[in-house]
N, C-alpha and C positions, 0 to 999 in steps of 0.2 A: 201801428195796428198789426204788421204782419211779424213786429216781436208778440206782442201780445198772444196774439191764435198761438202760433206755435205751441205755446206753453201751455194752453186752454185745452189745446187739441186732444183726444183720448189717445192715442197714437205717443205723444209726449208731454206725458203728465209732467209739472211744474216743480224742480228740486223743491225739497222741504229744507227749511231751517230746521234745524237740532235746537241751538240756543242761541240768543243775544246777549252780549253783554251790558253790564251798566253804563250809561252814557256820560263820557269825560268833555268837560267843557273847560277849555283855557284861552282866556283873554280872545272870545273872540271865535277859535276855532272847536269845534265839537267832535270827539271822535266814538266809534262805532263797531262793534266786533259782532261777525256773525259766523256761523258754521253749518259748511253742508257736507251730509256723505256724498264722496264720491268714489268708487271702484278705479275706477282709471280715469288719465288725465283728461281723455275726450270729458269725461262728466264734469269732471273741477269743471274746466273752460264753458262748460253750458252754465252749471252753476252760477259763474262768473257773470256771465252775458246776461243769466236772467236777474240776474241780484242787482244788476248797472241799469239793465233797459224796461223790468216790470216793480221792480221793488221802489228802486229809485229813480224813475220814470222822472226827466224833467226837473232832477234834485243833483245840479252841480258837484261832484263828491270828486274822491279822489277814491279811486275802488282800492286799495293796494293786498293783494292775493297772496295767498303759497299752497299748497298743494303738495301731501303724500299719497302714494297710492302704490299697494301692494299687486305687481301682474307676475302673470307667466313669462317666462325667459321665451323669447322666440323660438319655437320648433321643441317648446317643452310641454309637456303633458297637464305635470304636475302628480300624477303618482311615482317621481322623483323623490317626493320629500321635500323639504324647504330651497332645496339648492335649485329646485325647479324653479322660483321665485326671485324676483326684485325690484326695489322699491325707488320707485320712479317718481321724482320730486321736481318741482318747478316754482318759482314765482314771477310776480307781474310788479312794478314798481308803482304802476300807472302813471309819472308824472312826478311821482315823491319818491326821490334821488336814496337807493338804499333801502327802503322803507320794506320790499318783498321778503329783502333776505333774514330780515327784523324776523318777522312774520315764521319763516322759513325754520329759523331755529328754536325760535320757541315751540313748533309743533316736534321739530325734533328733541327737543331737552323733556317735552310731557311725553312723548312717544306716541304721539296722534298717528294712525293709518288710516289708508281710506278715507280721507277727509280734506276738506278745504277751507279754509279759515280765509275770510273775508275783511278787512279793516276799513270802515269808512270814513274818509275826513273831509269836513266842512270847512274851508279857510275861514275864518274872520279876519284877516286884511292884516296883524301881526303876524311877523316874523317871532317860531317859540324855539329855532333853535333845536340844541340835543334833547330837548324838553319833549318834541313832539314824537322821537323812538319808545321813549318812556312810556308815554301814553298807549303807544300803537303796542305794544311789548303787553303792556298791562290789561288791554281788550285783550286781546289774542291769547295770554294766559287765560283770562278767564275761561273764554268759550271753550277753551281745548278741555282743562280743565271737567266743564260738564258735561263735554263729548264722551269723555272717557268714564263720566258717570252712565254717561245713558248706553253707551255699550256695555258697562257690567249689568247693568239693571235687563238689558236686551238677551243676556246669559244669565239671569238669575230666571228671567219670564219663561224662556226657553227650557231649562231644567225643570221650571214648575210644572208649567206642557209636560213634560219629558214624564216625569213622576206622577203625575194625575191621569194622565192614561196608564200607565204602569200599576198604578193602584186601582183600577177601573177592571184589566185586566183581572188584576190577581183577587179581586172582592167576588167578579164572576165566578172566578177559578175555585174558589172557600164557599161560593153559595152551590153550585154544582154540588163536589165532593161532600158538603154537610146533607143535600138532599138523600145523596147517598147514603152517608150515616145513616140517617133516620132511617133509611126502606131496611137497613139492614138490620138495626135492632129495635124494629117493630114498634115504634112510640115507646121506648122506656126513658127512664129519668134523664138517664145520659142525653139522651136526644135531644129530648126539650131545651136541655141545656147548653147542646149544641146549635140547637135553632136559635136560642136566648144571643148565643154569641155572633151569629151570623147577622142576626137584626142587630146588635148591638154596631156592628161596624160597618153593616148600611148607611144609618141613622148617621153616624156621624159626619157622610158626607154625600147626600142624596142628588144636590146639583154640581153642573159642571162651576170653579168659581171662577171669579169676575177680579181680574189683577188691574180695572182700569184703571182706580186710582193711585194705588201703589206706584204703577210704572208714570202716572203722568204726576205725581210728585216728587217723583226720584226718590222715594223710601228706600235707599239701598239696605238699610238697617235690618226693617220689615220684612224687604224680601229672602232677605238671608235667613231671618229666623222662618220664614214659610217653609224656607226648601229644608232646612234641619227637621221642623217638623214633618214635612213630607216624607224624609228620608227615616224617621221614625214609624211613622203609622206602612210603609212599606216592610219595614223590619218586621211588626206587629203580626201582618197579617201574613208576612210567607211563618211567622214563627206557628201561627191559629193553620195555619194549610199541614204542616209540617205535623202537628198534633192531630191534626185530621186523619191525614194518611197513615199514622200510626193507631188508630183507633183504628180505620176500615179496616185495615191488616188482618187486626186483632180478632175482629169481628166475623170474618170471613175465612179465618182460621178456625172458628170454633165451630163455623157452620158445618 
């Protein structure tokens, strides 16, 4: 009970899985990949604890761990630059002789950080041998794997943010300066034309959007052509700001 609270508590919210892997079953034994961020080792280790005492609460396993994590060099800043950093790596065998460093080097071969990869195995009563690094190698690939999906996808969402305020901005910035136009040449053709344009790229994108599904089906494809297109309609609009400013110029030169 008093694993349970902990992790309940508001105070220490409960690691989150990233992903699972597909479950391998051989003659008997069943094995299990799972992935959580963790920042530094203290977190792997809670991870750990809560993946053995709430996930699989009362389910015999063999937990066997590894853990990268990116920290500060002791008495460094970190506006150092990289050398301010390093990467502080650990595993856990639990019982299965070997089994960590399996773990260990597969997050180092995909380039997993921040993370801790989880292997779970169920004995079935055979002996499988070299049979069963295979296995655990083959979980542990996968999940890393999608880790490293969901951290691009985490920087693709991030940039969308990044560009949809950035365009929010400069749509403000092209409705101001076109009001201006207008007061300046009095409602003539141009203006309208100019108002024509300013609702035009309103219109195309009046609500804040909504990336849930994208990011919770891992569309890394999608999201890339989003930010291309982002990175378009921001071109677009400093190009219509740009054209603006050289109309009011123009305009208030003649006045």
């Amino acid at each position: 009970m008093s694993n349970l609270y902990s992790y309940v508590n508001v105070d220490h919210p409960a690691p989150k899985c990233l992903a699972t892997s597909q479950e391998i079953r051989d003659r008997g034994s069943a094995f299990v990949g799972n992935v959580y961020h963790a920042s530094t080792p203290e977190e792997a280790k809670a991870a750990i604890s809560h993946h053995r005492n709430v996930v699989h609460a009362g389910k015999k396993a063999y937990e066997i761990s590894a853990w990268r994590c990116m920290v500060l060099k002791h008495g460094k800043s970190g506006l150092g630059g990289p050398d301010d950093f390093e990467v502080k790596a650990g595993y856990d065998d639990d019982g299965e002789q070997w089994a960590g460093s399996k773990v260990s080097r597969v997050m180092q071969h995909e380039g997993v950080l921040d993370a801790v990869v989880i292997v779970s195995r169920w004995f079935g009563g055979t002996l499988l041998g070299p049979a069963r690094f295979a296995h655990i190698e083959t979980c542990a690939s996968e999940v890393c794997r999608t880790f490293k999906r969901v951290e691009e996808m985490e920087e693709c969402i991030s940039t969308l943010t990044r560009l949809d305020d950035m365009l929010a901005s400069l749509r403000q910035e092209l409705n101001d300066l076109t009001q201006n136009v207008d007061l300046a040449t009095s409602g003539s053709t141009s203006a309208r034309t100019a108002s024509d344009e300013i609702e035009n790229v309103k219109g195309r994108r009046s609500r804040q959007p909504d990336y849930t599904v994208v990011q919770r089906d891992l569309d890394i494809t999608k999201a890339r052509r989003l930010v291309g297109a982002r990175e378009s309609a921001v071109k677009s609009v400093k190009s219509l700001l740009s054209r603006k400013r050289i109309m009011l110029a123009s305009t208030e030169a003649e006045v």
